[in-house]
CHARMM internal coordinates of N, CA and C (Angstrom, degrees):
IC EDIT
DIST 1 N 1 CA 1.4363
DIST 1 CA 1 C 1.5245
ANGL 1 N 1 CA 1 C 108.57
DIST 1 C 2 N 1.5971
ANGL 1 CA 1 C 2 N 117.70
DIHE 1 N 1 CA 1 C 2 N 137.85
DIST 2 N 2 CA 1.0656
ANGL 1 C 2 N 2 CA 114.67
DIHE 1 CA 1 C 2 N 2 CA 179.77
DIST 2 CA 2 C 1.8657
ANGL 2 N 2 CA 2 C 118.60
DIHE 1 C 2 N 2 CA 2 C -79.75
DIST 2 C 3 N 1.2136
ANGL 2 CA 2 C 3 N 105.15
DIHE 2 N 2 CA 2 C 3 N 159.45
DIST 3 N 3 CA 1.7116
ANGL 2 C 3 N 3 CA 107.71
DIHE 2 CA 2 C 3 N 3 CA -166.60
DIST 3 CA 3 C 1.7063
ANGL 3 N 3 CA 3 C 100.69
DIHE 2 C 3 N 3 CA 3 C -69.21
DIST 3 C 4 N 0.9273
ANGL 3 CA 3 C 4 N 120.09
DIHE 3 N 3 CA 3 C 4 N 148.28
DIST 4 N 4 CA 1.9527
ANGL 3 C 4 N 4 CA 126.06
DIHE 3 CA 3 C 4 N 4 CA -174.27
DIST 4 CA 4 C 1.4170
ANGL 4 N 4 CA 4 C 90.34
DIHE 3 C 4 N 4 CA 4 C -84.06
DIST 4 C 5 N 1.5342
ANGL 4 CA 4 C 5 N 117.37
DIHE 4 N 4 CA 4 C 5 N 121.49
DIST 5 N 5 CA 1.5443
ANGL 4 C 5 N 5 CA 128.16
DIHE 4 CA 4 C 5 N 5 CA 163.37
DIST 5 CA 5 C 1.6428
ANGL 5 N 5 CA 5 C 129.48
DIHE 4 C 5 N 5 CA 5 C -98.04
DIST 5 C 6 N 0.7697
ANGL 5 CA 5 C 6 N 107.11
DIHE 5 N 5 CA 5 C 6 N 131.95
DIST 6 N 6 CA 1.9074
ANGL 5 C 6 N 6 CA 106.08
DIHE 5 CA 5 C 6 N 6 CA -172.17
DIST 6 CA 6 C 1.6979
ANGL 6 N 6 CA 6 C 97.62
DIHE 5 C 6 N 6 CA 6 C -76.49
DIST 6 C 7 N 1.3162
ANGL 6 CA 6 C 7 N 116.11
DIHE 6 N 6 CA 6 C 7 N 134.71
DIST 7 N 7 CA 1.6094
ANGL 6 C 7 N 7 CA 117.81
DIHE 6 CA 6 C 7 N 7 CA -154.26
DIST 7 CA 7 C 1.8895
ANGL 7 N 7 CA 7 C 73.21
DIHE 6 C 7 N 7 CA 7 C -110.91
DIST 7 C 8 N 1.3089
ANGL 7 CA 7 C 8 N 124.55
DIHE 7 N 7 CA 7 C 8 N -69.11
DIST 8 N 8 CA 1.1898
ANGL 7 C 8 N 8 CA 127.84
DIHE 7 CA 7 C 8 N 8 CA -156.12
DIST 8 CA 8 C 1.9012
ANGL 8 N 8 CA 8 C 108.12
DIHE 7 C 8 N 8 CA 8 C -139.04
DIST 8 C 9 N 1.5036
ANGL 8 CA 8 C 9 N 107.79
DIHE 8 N 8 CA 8 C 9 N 135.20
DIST 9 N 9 CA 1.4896
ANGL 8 C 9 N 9 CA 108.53
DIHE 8 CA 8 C 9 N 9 CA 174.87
DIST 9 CA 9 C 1.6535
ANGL 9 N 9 CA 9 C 100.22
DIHE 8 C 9 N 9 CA 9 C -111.90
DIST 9 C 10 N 1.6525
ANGL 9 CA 9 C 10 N 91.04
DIHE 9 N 9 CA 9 C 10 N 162.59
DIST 10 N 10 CA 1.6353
ANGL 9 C 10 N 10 CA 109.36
DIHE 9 CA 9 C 10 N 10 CA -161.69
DIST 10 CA 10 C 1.7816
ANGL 10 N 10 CA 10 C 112.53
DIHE 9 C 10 N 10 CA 10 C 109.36
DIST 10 C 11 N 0.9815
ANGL 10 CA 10 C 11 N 88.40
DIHE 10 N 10 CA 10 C 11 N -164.92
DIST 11 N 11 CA 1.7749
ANGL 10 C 11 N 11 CA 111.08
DIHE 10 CA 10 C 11 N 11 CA -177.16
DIST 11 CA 11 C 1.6991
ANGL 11 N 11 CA 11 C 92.57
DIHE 10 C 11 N 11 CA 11 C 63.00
DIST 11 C 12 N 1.8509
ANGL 11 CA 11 C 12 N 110.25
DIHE 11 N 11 CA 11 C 12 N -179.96
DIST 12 N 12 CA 1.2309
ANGL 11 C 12 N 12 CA 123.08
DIHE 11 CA 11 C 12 N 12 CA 140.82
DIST 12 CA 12 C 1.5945
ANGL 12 N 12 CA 12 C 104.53
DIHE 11 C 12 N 12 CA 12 C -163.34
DIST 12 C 13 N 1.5381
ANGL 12 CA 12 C 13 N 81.15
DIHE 12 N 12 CA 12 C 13 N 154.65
DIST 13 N 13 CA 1.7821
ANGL 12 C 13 N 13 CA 113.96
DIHE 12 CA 12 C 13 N 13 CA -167.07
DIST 13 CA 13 C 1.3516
ANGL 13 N 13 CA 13 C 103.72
DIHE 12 C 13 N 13 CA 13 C 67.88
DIST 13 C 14 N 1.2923
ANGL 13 CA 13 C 14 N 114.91
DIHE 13 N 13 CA 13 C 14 N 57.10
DIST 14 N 14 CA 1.6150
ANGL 13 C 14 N 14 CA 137.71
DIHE 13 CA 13 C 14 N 14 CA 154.26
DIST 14 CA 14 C 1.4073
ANGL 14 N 14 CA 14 C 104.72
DIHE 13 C 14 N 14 CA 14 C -46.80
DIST 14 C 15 N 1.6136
ANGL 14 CA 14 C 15 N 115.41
DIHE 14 N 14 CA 14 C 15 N 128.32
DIST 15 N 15 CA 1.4402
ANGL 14 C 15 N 15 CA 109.88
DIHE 14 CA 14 C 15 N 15 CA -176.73
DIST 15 CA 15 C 1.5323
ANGL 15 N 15 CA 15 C 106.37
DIHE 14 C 15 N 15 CA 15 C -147.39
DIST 15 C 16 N 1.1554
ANGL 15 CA 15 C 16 N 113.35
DIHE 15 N 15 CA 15 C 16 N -160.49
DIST 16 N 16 CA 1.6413
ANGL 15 C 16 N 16 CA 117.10
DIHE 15 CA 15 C 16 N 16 CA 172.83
DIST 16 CA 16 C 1.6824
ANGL 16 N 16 CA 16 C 130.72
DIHE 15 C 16 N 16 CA 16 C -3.75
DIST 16 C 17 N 1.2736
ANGL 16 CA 16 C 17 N 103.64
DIHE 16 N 16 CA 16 C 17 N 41.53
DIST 17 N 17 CA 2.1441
ANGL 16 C 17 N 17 CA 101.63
DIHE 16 CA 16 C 17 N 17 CA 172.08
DIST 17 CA 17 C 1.4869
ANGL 17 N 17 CA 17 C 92.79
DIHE 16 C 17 N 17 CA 17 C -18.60
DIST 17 C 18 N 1.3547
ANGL 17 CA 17 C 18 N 93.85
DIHE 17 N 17 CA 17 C 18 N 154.64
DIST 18 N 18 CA 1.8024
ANGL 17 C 18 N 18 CA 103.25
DIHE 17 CA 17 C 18 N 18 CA 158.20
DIST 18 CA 18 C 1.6681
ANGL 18 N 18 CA 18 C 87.19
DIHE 17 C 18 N 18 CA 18 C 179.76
DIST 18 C 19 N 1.1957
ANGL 18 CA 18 C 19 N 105.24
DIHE 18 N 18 CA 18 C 19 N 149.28
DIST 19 N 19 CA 1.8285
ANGL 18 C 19 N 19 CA 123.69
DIHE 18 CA 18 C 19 N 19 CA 177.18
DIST 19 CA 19 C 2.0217
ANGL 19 N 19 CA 19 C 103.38
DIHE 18 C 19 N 19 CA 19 C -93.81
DIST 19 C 20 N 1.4727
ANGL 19 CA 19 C 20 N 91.44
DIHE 19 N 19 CA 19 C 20 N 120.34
DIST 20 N 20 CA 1.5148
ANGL 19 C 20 N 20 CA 99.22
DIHE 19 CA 19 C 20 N 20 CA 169.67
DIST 20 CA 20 C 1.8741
ANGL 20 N 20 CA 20 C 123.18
DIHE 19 C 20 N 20 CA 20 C -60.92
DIST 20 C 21 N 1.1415
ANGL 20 CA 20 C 21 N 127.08
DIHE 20 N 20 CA 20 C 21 N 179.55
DIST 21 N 21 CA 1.4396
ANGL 20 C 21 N 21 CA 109.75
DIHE 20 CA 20 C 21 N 21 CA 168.40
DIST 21 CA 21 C 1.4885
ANGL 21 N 21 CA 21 C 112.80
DIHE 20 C 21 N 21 CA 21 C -66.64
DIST 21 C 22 N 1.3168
ANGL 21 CA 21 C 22 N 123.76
DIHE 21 N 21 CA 21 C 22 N -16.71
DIST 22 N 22 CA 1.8938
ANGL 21 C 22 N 22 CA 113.04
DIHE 21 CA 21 C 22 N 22 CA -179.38
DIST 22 CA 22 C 1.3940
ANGL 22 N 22 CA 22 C 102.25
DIHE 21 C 22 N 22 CA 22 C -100.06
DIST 22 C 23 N 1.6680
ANGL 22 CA 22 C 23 N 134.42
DIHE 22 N 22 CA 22 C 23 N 22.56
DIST 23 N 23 CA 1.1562
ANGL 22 C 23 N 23 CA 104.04
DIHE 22 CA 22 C 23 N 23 CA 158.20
DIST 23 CA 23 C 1.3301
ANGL 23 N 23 CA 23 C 87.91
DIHE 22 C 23 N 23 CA 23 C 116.32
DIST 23 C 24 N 1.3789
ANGL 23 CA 23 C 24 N 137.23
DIHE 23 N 23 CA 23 C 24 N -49.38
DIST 24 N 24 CA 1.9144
ANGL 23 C 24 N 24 CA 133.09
DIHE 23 CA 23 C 24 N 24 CA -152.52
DIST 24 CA 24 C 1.0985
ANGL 24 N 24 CA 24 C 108.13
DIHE 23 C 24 N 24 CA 24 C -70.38
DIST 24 C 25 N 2.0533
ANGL 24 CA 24 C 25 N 123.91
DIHE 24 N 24 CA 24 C 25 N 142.81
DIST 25 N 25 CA 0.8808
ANGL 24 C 25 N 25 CA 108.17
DIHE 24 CA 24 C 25 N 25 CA 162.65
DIST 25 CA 25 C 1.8039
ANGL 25 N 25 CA 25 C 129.81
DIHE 24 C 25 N 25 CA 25 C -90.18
DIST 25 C 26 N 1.1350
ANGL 25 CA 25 C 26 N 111.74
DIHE 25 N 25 CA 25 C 26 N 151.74
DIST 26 N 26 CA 1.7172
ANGL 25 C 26 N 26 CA 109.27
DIHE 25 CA 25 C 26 N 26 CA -162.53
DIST 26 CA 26 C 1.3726
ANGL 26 N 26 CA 26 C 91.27
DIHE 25 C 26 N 26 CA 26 C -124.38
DIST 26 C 27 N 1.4500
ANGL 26 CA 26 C 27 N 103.23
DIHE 26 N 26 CA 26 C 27 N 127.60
DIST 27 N 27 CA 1.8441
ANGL 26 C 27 N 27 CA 108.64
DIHE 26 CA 26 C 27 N 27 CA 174.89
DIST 27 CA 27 C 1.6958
ANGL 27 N 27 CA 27 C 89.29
DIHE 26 C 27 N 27 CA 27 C -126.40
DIST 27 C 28 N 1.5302
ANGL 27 CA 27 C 28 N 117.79
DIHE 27 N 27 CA 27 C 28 N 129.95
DIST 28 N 28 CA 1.4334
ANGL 27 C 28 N 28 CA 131.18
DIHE 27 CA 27 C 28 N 28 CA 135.42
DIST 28 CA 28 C 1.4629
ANGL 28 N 28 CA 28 C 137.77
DIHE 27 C 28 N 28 CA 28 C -46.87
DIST 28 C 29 N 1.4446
ANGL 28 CA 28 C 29 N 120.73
DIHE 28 N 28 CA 28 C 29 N 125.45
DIST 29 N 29 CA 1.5213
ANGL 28 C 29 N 29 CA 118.92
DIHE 28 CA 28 C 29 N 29 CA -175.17
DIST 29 CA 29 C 1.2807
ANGL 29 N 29 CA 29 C 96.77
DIHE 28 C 29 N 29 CA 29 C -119.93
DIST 29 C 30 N 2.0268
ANGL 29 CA 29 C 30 N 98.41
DIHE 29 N 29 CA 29 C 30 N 103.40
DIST 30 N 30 CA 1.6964
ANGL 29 C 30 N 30 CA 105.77
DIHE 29 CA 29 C 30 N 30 CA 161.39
DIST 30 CA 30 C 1.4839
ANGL 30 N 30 CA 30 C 116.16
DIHE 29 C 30 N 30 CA 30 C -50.89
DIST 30 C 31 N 1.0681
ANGL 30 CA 30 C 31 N 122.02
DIHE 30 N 30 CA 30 C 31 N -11.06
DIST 31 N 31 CA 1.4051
ANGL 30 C 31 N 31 CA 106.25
DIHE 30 CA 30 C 31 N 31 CA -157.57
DIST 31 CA 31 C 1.6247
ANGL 31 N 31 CA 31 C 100.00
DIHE 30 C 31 N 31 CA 31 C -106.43
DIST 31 C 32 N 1.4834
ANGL 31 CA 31 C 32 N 128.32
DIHE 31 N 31 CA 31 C 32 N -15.85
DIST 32 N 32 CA 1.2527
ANGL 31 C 32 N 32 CA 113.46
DIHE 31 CA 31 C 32 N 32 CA 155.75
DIST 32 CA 32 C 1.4769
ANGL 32 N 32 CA 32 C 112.70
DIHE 31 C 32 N 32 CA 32 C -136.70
DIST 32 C 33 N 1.2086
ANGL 32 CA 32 C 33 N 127.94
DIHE 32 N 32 CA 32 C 33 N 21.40
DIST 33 N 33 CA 1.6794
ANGL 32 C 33 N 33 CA 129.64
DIHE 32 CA 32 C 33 N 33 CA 149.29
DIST 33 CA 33 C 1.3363
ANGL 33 N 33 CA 33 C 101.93
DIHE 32 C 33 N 33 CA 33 C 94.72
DIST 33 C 34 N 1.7289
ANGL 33 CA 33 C 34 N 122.55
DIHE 33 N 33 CA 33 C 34 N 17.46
DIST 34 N 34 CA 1.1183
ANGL 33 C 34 N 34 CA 116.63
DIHE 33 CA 33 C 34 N 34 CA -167.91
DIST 34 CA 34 C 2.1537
ANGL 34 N 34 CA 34 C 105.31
DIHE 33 C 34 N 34 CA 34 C -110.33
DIST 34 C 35 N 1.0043
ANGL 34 CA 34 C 35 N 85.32
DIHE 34 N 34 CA 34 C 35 N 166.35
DIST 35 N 35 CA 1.6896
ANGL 34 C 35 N 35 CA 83.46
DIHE 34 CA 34 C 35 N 35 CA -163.56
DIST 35 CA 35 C 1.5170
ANGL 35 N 35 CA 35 C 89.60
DIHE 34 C 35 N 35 CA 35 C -124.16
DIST 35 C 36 N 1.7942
ANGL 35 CA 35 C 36 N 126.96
DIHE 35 N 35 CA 35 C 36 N 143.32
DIST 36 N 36 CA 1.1951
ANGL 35 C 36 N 36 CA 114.55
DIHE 35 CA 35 C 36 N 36 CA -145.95
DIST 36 CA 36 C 1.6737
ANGL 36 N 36 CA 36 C 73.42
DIHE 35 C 36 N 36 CA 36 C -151.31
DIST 36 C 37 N 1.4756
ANGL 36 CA 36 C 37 N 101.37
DIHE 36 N 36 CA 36 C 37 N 136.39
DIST 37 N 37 CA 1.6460
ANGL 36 C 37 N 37 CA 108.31
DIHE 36 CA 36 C 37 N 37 CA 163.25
DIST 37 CA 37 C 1.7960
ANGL 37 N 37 CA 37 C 112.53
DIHE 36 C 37 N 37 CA 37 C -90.90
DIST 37 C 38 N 1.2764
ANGL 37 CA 37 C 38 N 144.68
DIHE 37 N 37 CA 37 C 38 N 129.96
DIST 38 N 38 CA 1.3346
ANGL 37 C 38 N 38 CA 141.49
DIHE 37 CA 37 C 38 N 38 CA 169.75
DIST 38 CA 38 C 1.5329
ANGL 38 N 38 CA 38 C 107.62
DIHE 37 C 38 N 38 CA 38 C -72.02
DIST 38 C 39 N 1.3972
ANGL 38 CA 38 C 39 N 99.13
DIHE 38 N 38 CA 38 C 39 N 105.42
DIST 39 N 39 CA 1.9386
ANGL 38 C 39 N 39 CA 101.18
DIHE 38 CA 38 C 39 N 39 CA 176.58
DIST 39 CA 39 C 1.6238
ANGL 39 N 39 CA 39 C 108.59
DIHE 38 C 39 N 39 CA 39 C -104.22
DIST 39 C 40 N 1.2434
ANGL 39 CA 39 C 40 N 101.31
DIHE 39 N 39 CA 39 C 40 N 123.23
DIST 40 N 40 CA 1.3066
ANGL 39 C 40 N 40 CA 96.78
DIHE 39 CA 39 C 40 N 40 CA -176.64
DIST 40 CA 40 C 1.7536
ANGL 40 N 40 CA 40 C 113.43
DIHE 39 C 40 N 40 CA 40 C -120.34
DIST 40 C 41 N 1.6303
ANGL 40 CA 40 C 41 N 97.45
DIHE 40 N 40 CA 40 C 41 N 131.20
DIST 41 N 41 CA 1.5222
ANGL 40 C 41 N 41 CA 103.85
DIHE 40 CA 40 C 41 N 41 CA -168.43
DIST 41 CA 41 C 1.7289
ANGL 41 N 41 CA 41 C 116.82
DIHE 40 C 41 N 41 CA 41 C -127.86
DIST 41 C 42 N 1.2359
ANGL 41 CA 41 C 42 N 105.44
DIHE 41 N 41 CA 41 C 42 N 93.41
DIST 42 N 42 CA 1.6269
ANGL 41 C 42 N 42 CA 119.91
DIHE 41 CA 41 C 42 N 42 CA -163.07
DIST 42 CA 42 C 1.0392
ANGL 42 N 42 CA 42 C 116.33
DIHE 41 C 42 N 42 CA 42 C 85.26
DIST 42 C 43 N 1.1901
ANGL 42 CA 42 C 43 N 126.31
DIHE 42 N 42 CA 42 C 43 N -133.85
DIST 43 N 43 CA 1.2908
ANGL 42 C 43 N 43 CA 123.20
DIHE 42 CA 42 C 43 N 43 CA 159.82
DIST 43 CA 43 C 1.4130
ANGL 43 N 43 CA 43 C 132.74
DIHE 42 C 43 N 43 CA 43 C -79.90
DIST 43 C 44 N 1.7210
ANGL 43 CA 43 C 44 N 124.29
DIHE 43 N 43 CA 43 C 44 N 23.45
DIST 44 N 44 CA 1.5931
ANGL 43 C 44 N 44 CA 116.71
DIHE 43 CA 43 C 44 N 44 CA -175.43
DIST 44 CA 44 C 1.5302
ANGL 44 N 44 CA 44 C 64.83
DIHE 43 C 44 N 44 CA 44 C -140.77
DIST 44 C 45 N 2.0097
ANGL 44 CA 44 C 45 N 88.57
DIHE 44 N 44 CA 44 C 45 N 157.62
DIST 45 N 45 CA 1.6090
ANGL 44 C 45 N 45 CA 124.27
DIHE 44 CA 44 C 45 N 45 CA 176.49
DIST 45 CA 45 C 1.6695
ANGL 45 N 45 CA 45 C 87.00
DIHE 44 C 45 N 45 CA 45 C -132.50
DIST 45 C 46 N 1.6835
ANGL 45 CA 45 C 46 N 92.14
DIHE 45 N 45 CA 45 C 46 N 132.47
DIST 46 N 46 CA 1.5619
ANGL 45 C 46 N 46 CA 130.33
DIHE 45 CA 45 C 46 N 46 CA 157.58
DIST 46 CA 46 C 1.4228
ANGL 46 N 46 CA 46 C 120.55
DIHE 45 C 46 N 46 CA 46 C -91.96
DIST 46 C 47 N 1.5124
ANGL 46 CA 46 C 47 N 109.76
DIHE 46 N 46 CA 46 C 47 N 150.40
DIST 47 N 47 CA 1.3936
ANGL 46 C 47 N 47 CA 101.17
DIHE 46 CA 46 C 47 N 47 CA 171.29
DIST 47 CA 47 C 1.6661
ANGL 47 N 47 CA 47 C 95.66
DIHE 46 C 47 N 47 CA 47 C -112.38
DIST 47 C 48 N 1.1022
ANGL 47 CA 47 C 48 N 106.68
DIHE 47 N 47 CA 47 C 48 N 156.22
DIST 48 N 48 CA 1.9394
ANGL 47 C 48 N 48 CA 100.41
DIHE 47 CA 47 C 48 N 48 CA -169.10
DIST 48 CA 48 C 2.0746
ANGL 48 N 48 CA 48 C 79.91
DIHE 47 C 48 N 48 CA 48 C -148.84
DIST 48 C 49 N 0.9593
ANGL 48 CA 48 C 49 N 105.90
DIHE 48 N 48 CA 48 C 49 N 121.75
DIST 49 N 49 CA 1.3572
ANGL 48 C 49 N 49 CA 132.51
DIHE 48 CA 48 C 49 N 49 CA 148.78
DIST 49 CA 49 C 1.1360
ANGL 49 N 49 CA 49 C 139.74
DIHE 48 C 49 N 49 CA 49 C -35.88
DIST 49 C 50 N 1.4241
ANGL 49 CA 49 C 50 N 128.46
DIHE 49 N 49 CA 49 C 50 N 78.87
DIST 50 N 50 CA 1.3511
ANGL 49 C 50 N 50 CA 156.34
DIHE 49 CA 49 C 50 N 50 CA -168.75
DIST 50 CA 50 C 1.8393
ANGL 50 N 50 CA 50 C 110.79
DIHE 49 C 50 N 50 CA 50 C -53.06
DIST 50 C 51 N 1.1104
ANGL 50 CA 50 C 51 N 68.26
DIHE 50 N 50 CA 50 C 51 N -72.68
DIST 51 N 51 CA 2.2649
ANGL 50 C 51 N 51 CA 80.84
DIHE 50 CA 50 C 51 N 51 CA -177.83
DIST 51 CA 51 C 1.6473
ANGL 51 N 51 CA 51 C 97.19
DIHE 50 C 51 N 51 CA 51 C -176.91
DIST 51 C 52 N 1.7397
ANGL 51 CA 51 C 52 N 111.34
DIHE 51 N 51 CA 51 C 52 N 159.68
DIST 52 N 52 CA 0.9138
ANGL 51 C 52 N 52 CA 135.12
DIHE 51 CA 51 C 52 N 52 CA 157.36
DIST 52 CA 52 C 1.3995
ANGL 52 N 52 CA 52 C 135.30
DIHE 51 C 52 N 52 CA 52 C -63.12
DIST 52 C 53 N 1.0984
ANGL 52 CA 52 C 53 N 151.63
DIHE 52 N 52 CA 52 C 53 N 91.95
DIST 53 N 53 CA 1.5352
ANGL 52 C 53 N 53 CA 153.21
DIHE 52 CA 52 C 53 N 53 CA 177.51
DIST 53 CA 53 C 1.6536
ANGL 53 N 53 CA 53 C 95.18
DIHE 52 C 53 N 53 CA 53 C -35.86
DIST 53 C 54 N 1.4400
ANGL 53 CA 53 C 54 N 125.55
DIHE 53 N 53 CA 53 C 54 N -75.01
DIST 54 N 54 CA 1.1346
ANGL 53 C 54 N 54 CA 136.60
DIHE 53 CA 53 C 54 N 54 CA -121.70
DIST 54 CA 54 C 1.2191
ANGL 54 N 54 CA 54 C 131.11
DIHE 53 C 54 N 54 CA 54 C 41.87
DIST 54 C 55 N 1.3224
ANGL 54 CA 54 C 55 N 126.92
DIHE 54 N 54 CA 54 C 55 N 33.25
DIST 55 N 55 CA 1.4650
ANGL 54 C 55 N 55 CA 143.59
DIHE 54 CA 54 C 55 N 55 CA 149.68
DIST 55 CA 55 C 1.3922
ANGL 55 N 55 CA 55 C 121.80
DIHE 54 C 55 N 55 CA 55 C -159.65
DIST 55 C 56 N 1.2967
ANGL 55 CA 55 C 56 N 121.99
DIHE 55 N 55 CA 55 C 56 N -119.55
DIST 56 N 56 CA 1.5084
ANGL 55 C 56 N 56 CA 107.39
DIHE 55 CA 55 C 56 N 56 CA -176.42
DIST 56 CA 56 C 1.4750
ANGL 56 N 56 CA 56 C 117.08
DIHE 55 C 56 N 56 CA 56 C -86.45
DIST 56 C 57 N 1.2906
ANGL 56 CA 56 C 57 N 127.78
DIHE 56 N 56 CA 56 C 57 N 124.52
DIST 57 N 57 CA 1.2145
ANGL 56 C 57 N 57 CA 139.57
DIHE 56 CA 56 C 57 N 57 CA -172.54
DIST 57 CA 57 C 1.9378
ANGL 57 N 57 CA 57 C 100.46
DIHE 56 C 57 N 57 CA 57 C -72.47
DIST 57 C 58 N 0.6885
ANGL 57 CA 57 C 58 N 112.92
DIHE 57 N 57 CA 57 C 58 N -23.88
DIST 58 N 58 CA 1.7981
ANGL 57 C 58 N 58 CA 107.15
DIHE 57 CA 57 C 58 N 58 CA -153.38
DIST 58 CA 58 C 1.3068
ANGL 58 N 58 CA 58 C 112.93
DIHE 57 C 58 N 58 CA 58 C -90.18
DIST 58 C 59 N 1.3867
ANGL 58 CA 58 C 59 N 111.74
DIHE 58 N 58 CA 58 C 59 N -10.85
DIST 59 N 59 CA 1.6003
ANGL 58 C 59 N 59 CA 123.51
DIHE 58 CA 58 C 59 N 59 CA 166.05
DIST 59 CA 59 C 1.3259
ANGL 59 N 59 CA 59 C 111.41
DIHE 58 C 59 N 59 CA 59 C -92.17
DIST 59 C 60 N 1.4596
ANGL 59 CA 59 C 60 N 119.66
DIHE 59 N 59 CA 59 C 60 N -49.81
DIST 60 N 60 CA 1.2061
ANGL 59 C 60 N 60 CA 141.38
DIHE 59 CA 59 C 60 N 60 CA 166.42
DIST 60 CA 60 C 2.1147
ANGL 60 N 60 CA 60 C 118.08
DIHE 59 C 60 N 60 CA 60 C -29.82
DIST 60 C 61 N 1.3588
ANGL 60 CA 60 C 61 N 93.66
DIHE 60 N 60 CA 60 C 61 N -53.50
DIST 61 N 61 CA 1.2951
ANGL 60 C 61 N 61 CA 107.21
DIHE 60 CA 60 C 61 N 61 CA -175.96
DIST 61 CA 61 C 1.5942
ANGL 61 N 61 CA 61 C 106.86
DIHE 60 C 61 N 61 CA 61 C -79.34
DIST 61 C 62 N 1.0267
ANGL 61 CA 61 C 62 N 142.03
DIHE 61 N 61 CA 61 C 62 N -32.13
DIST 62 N 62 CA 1.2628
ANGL 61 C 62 N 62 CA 127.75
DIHE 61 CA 61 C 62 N 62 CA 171.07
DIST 62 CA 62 C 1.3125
ANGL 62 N 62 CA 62 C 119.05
DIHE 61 C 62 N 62 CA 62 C -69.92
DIST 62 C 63 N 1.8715
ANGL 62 CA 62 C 63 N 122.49
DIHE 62 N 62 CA 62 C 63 N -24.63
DIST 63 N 63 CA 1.0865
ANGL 62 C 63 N 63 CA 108.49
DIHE 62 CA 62 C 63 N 63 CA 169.76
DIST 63 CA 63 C 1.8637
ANGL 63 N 63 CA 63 C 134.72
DIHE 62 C 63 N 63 CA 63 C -89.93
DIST 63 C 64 N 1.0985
ANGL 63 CA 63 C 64 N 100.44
DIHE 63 N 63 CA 63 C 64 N -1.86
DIST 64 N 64 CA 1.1528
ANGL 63 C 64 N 64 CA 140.98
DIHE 63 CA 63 C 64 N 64 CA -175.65
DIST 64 CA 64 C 1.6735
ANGL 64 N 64 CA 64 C 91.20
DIHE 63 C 64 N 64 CA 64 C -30.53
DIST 64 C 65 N 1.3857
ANGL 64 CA 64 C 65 N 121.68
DIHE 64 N 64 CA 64 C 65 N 124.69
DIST 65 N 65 CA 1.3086
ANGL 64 C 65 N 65 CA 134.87
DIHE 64 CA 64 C 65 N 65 CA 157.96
DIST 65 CA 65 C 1.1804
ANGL 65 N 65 CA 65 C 154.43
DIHE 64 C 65 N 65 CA 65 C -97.55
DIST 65 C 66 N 1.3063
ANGL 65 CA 65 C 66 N 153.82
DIHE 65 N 65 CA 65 C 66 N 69.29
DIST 66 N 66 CA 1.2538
ANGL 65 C 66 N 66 CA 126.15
DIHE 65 CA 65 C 66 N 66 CA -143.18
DIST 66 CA 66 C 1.2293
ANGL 66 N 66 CA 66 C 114.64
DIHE 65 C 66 N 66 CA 66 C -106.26
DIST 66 C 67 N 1.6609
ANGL 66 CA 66 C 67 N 126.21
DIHE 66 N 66 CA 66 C 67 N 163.81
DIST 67 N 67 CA 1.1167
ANGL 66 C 67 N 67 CA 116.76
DIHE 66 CA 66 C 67 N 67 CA 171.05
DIST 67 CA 67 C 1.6482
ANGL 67 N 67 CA 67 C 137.00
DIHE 66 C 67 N 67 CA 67 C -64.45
END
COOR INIT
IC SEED 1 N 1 CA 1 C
IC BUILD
């Protein structure tokens, strides 16, 4: 089994990863309804702020579309 790696620090109530159609990863924050893409630049990953749900993020984020 491979060792568990920390991709990105910050956020809270990190939930449902799921990959958009171009590839990004998108993690949901139960704790404020916001849906966050992981940008990663060299060696450090950001979380940068997608859009607001205003309710439950965790359904929201799997369907998530982009152009």
């Amino acid at each position: 089994m491979a060792p568990v790696e920390t991709l990105v620090q910050g956020g809270h109530g990190l939930t449902s990863p799921t990959f958009d159609r171009r590839g990004r990863l998108l993690v949901a924050s139960s704790n404020s309804g916001e849906v966050h893409q992981v940008v990663t630049e060299g060696a450090s990953s950001t979380l940068q702020t997608i859009f607001n749900t205003g309710g439950s993020p965790a359904t929201t984020a799997s369907a998530f579309v982009t152009e």
